[in-house]
N, C-alpha and C positions, 0 to 999 in steps of 0.2 A: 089219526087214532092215537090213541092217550098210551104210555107205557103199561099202567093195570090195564087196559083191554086188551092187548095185543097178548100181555106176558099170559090170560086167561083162554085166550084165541086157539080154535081147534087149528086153524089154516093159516090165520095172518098175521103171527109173530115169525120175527127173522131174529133170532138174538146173537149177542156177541159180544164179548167182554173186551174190555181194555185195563190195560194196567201201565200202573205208576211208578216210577222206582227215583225215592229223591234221596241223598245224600250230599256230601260235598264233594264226590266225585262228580256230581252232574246230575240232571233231574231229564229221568229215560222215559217216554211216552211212546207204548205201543199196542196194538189192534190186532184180537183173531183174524180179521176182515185180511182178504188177501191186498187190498188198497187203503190209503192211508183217509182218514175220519178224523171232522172235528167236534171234538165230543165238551160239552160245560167250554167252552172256549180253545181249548187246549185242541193243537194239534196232535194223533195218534197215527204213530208210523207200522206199517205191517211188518212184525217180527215173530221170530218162533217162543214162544214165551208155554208154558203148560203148567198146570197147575195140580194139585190134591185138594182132597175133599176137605173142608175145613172138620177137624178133627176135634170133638167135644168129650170131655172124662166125669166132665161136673161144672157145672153154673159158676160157682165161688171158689172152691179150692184144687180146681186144676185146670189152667190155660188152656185155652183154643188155640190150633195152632193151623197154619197151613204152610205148605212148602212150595215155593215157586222155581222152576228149572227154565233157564236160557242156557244157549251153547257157552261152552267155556272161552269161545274168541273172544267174549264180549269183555269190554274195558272192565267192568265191575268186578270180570271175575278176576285178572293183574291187580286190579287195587285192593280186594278183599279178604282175596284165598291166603289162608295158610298164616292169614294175621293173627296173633295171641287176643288181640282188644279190637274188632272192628270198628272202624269211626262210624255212626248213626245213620241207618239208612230206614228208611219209611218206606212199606210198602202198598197202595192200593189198589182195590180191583174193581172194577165199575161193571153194572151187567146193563145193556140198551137193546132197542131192535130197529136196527135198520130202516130208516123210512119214517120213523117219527120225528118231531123237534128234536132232535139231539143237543142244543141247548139248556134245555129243561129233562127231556124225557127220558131220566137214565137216573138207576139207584147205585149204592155203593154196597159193593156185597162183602167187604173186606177191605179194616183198616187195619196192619199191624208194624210191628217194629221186627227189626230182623233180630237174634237173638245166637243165631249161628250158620257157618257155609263150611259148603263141601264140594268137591269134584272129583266125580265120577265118572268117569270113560270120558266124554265129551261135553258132559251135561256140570252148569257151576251150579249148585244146589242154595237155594237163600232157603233158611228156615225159620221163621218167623213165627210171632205171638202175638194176640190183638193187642192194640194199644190200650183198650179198659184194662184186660187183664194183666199186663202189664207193670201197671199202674198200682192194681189192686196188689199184686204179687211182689212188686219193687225188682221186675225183672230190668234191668239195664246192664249196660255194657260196664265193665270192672276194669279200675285200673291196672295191672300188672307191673310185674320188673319183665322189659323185655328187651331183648336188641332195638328193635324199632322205637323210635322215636313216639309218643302219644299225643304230640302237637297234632292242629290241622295247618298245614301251610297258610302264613300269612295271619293267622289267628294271634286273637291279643298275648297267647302266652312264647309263640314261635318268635315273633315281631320284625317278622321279616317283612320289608314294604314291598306290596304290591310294584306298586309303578315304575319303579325300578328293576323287573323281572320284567318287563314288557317291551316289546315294540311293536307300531303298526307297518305292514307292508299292503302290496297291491293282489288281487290275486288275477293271474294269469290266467287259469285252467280249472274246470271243475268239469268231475265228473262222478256224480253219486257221493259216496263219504270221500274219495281222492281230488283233493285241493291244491294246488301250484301257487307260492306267491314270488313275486320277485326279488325276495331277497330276505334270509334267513340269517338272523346275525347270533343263533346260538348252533353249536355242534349239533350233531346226529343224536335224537335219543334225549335232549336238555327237555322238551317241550312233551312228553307224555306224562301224561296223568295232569298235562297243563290243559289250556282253552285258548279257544278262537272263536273270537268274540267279533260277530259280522256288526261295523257302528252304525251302518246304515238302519237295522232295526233293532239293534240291540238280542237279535237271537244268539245265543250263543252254547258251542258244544265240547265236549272232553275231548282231547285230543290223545288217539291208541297211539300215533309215531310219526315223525319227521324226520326225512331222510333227504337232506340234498336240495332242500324248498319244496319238495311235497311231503303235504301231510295230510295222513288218513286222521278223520272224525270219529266218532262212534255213530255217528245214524246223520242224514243227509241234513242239510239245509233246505228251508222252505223253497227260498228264490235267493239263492246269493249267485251271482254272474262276475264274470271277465271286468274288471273294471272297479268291481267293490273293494274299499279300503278296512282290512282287519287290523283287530289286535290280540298278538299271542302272547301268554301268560304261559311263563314257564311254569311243571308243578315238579311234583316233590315226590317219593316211594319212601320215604321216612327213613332212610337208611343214613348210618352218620356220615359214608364214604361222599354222600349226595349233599349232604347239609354241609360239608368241610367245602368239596370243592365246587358246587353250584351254589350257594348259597354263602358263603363263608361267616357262616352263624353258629356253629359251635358250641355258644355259649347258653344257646337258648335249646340247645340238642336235650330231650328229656328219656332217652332211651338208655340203656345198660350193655354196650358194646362188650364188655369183659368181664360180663358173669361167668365163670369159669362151668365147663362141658359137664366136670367129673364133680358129685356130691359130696363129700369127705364124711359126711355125718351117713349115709347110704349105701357104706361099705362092709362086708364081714369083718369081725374082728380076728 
C-alpha cells in the first residue's frame, strides 16, 4: 500500500515521523517508533524527540517556525546551549507509515534551519525556521565579538590538521553508547565533542566523554563488535583555555577572551 493510501486510510495507516538533526557536531537520526527503522536509506534510532505545530503568521513576511525538544543529556545540547553564534545545524522531519516501502514511501513535513536554543528543566529547546523562509528573510546565524571562538575545529580558517588529533585503537567492549578501547592516548575529557569513527564501515559518532578508555557515544552503533579497529578525533568546545593547551593554535583562536564584564559607555554619570 502506497504512502497517499494508507495517510487517507480509515484503519490502515500506522504513521510515525523521524527526524534529522545535521550539524558539525554529528548528523542525529531518530524514530517515534519504540525500535530503530530504516527509513530513504538511513538508519533511525528510537529517541525521545517532540515536536510543535509548525507555526504560520503569513506566506511571505513572516517565517514558519517549529520547535523541536530532546532531553538536555543529549551531546547537542553541551555543544549548542548558551552559545552567542551557534555553528549551523539543519533540521528535518520525515512523516511514513509503518508497513510500507519505507525506501520510497515517506514525505518530508519539515525542512528548517535552527535559528535559536534553549533549556528548560530537562528539555534542550532547538527553535528553528524553514530553510525557504530563511532564505527569503536572510535569517542566518551572525557573527559576534564573543569569548568563544567562531571557528569549526579543523576548518580552513581554525587550520588545525585533522590527523594529527587522531589515533586508531582496538575496541574491547561494547555495550549500547559505552565503548572500551585499548588504549587511549589523550587525557580524560580531550575527546568530547570529538568522534569515533568505526573503519570498518566508515560509521561514525560524536563522542559525549572518555574517561579511562571508555567512551560514551551519542546513540549506538549499527554492528561495531570486540575486535573492530577505531579512530578517535579529538574535538574542540571553542574555548581558548582548549585551543592553547589541546590544540596549541592560538593563533588561529578567533574568539575575544578579554572583552571587559563592565560597559564604561552603560554607566550613570
Amino acid at each position: 500500500m502506497s504512502y497517499a493510501t494508507r495517510e487517507v486510510s480509515t484503519f490502515d495507516g500506522q504513521p510515525f515521523e523521524a527526524y534529522e538533526f545535521i550539524g558539525p557536531v554529528g548528523t542525529f537520526r531518530y524514530t517515534s517508533l519504540p525500535f530503530a527503522v530504516t527509513l530513504g536509506g538511513e538508519v533511525y534510532e528510537p529517541f525521545v524527540v517532540t515536536r510543535t505545530a509548525i507555526v504560520i503568521s503569513g506566506i511571505v513576511d513572516q517565517a514558519q517556525t517549529m520547535d523541536f525538544n530532546i532531553p538536555a543529556t543529549h551531546v547537542l545540547c553541551s555543544a549548542y546551549a548558551g552559545r552567542y553564534t551557534p555553528d549551523y545545524l539543519t533540521v528535518n522531519a520525515y512523516r511514513a507509515h509503518y508497513g510500507d516501502d519505507l525506501s520510497t514511501e515517506y514525505t518530508t513535513e519539515w525542512q528548517g534551519s535552527a535559528v535559536g536554543f534553549d533549556v528548560r528543566d530537562d528539555w534542550f529547546i532547538i527553535q528553528t525556521v524553514s530553510v525557504i523562509q530563511a532564505k527569503i528573510l536572510g535569517v542566518t546565524s551572525t557573527v559576534y565579538y564573543q569569548y568563544s571562538c567562531n571557528n569549526r575545529i579543523y576548518d580552513s580558517v581554525c587550520k588545525a590538521v585533522k590527523s594529527e588529533h587522531q589515533v586508531t585503537a582496538t575496541v574491547t567492549f561494547v555495550d549500547n553508547v559505552t565503548i572500551k578501547v585499548d588504549a587511549q592516548s589523550y587525557p580524560n575529557g580531550d575527546l568530547e565533542l570529538g568522534t569515533l569513527l568505526l573503519n570498518r564501515s566508515n560509521e561514525e559518532r560524536s563522542i559525549v566523554s572518555n574517561i579511562d578508555g571508555t567512551i560514551t557515544v551519542a546513540y549506538p552503533f549499527l554492528d561495531i563488535v570486540v575486535g573492530d579497529v577505531v579512530t578517535l578525533t579529538q574535538g574542540c568546545d571553542n574555548k581558548m583555555s582548549t585551543c592553547v593547551n589541546r590544540f596549541d593554535n592560538i593563533l588561529n583562536f578567533t574568539g575575544f577572551r578579554f572583552i571587559p564584564e563592565d560597559d564604561p559607555m552603560n554607566k550613570a554619570v
